[in-house]
C-alpha positions as a Markdown table, in Angstrom:
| # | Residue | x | y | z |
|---|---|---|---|---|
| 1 | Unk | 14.5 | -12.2 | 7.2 |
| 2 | Unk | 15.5 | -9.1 | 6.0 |
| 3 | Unk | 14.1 | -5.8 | 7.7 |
| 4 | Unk | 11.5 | -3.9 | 5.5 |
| 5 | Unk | 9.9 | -1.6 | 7.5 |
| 6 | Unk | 11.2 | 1.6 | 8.7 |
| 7 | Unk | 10.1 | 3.1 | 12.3 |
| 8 | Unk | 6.9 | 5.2 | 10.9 |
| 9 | Unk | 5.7 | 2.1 | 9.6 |
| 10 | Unk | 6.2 | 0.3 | 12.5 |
| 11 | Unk | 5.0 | 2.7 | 15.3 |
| 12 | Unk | 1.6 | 3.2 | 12.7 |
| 13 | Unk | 0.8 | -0.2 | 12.5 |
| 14 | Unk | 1.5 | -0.3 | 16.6 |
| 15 | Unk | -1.0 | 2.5 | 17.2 |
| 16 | Unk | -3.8 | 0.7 | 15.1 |
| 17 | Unk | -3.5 | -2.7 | 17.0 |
| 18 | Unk | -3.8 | -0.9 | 20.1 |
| 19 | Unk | -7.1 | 1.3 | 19.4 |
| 20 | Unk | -8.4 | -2.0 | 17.9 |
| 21 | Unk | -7.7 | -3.6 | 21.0 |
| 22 | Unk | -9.2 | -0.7 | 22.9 |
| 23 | Unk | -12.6 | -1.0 | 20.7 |
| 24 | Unk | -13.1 | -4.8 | 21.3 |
| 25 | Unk | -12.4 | -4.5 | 24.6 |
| 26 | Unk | -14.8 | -1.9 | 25.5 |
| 27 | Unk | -17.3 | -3.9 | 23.4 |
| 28 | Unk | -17.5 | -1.3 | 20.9 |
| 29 | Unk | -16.9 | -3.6 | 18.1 |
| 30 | Unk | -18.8 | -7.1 | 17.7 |
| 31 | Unk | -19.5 | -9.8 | 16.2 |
| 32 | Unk | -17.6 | -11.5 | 13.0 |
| 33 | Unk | -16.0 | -7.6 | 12.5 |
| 34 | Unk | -14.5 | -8.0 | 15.9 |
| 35 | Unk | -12.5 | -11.2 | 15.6 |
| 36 | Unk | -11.7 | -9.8 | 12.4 |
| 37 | Unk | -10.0 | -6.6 | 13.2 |
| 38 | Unk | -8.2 | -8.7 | 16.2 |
| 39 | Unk | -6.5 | -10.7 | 13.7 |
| 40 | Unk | -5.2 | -7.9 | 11.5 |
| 41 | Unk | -3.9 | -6.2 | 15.0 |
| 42 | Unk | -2.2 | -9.1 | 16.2 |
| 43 | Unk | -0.6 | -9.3 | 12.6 |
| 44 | Unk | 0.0 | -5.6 | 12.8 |
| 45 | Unk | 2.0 | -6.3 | 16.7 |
| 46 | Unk | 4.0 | -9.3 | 15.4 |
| 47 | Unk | 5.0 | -7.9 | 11.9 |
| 48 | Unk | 5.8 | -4.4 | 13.5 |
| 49 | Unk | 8.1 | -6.2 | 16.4 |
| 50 | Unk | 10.2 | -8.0 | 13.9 |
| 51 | Unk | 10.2 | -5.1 | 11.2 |
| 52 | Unk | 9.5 | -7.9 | 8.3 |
| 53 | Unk | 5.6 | -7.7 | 6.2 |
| 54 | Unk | 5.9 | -10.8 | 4.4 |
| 55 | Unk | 3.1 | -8.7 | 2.1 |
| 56 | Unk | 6.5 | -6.5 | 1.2 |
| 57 | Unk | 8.2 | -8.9 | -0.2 |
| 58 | Unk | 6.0 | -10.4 | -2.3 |
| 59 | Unk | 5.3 | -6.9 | -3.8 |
| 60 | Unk | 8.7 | -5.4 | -3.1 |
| 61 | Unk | 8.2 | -2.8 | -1.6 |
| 62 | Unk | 10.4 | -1.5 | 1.9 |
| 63 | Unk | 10.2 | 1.5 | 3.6 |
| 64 | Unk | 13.4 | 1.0 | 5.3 |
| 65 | Unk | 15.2 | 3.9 | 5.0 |
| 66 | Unk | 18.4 | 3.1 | 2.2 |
| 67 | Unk | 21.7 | 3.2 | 3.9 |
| 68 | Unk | 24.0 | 4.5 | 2.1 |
């Protein structure tokens, strides 16, 4: 896998999982919505840890900065 997402992408999608975890946690979110969001954040953990969305590629887009 080839990295294609650069460090503001990644520390984004961090700080969303975590105030989704934070809302279903303190039972501010329910229901269907809840296990919802929970899947997009642990999507949003895994894909920002190994700095690959599969949803780039297919598109392909990057915002890896271009070494030159």
């Amino acid at each position: 896998m080839k990295k294609n997402m650069g460090n503001t992408d990644r520390i984004l999608r961090t700080l969303l999982a975590v105030v989704i975890g934070i809302l279903f946690f303190n039972n501010s979110i329910e229901g269907i919505l809840a296990y919802a969001l929970m899947a997009f954040a642990v999507i949003f953990l895994l894909t920002s840890f190994v700095s690959f969305c599969p949803l780039y590629t297919i598109f392909g887009w990057s915002t890896c900065k271009v070494k030159e």
